[in-house]
C-alpha positions in Angstrom: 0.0 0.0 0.0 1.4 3.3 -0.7 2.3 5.6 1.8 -1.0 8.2 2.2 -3.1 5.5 1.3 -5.6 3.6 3.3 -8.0 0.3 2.4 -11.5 1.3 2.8 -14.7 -1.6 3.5 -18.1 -0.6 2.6 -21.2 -2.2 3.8 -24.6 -1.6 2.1 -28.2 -1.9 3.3 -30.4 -3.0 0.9 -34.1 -4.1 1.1 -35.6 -7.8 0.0 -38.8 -8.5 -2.1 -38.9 -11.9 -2.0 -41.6 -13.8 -4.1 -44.1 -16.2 -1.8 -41.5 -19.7 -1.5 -38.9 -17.4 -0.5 -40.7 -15.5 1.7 -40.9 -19.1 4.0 -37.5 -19.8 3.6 -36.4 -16.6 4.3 -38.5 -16.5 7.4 -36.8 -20.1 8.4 -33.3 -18.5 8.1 -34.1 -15.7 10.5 -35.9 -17.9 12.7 -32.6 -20.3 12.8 -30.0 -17.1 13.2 -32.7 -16.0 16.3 -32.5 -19.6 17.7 -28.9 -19.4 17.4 -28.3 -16.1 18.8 -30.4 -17.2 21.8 -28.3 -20.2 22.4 -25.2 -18.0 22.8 -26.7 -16.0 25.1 -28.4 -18.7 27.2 -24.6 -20.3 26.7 -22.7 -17.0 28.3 -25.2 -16.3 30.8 -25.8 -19.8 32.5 -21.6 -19.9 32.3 -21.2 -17.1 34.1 -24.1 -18.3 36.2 -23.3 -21.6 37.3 -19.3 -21.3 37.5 -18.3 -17.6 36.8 -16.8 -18.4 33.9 -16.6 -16.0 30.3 -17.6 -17.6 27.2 -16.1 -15.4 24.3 -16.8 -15.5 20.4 -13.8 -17.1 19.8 -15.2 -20.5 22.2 -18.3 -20.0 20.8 -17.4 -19.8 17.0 -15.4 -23.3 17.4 -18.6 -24.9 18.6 -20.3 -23.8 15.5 -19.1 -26.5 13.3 -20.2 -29.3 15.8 -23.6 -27.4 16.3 -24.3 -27.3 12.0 -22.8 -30.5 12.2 -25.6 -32.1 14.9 -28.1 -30.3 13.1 -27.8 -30.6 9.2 -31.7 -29.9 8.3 -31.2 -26.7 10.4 -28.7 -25.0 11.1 -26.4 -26.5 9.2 -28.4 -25.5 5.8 -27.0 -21.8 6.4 -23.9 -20.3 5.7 -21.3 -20.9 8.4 -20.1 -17.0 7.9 -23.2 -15.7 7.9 -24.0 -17.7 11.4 -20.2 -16.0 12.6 -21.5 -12.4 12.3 -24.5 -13.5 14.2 -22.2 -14.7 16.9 -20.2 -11.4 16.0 -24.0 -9.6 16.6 -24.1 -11.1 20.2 -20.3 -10.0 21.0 -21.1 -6.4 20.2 -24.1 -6.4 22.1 -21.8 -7.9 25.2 -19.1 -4.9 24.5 -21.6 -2.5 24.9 -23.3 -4.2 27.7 -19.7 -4.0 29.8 -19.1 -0.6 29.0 -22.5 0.0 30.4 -21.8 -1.1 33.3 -18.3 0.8 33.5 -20.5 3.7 33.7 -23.1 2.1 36.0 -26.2 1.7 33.3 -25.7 -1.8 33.1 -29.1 -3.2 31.0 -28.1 -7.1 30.3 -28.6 -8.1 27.0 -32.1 -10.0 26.5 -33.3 -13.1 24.7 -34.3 -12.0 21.0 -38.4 -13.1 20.2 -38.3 -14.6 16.5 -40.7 -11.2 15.4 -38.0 -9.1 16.4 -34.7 -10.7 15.1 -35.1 -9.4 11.1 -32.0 -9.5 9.6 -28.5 -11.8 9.1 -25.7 -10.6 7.6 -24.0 -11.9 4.6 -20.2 -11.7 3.7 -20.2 -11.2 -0.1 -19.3 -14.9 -2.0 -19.9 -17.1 1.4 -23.7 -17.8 1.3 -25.1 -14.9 -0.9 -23.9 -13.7 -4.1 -24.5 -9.8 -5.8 -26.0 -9.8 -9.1 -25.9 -6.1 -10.1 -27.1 -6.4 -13.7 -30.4 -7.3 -12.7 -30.4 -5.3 -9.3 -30.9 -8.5 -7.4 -28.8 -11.1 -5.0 -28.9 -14.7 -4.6 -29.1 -16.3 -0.8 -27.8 -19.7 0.0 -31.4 -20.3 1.9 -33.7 -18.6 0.4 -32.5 -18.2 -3.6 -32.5 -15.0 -5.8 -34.5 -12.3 -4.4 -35.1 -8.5 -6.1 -33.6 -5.7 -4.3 -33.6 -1.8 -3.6 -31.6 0.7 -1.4 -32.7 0.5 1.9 -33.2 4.4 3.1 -30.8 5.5 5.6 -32.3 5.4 8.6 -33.7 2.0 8.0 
């Protein structure tokens, strides 16, 4: 890299319109990514519960492959990086929890009811695919689906 020069990462928001089949499947993938990010927590907080102990993304990102392994039909149909950011999700929402508390406003972080968890993120090539030329994407679980720009505040 040349001196003066720095690598920049975007991230885009975009908004699904999936037909009716995909609507299900899509539903079923959040649904699985809830369940998931549930178990981590339930994981961390009965650790620190029953023995004090810290479970961190890293111990919980290992587990992953024996979890999608156990569970083929479910959450082993999804992709395993897109299942790593919701991990990721669940370590951010931990960072901010402790420096809550640093500042004595501690609010633990709660379970996640399926109507509430409405998105998963998607690395680019590992379980979902950009197809600019007809505006649209393609999923691992759900298939190709139409998008748009999602507004900013959205």
């Amino acid at each position: 890299m040349a001196e003066g020069t720095r690598t920049v990462r975007r991230a885009f928001k975009f908004r699904a319109y999936p037909t009716r089949p995909q609507e299900g499947r899509a539903a079923r993938l959040l649904t699985d990514h809830c369940d998931l990010y549930n178990a981590a927590l339930e994981e961390r907080r009965e650790a620190w519960r029953m023995r004090q102990v810290s479970v961190s993304y890293g111990m919980q990102s290992a587990q992953l492959r024996e979890i999608r392994r156990a569970d083929p039909a479910g959450q082993g149909r999804h992709s395993f990086t897109a299942q790593q950011q919701t991990l990721r999700r669940l370590n951010t929402v931990f960072a901010g929890f402790y420096a809550r508390v640093q500042q004595g406003k501690a609010g633990y972080p709660r379970f996640k009811p399926h109507t509430r968890f409405s998105q998963a993120a998607f690395v680019a090539g590992d379980g979902a695919k950009w197809t600019p030329a007809d505006g649209g994407m393609w999923a691992r679980a759900a298939g190709p689906s139409v998008l748009t720009w999602a507004s900013p505040g959205s």
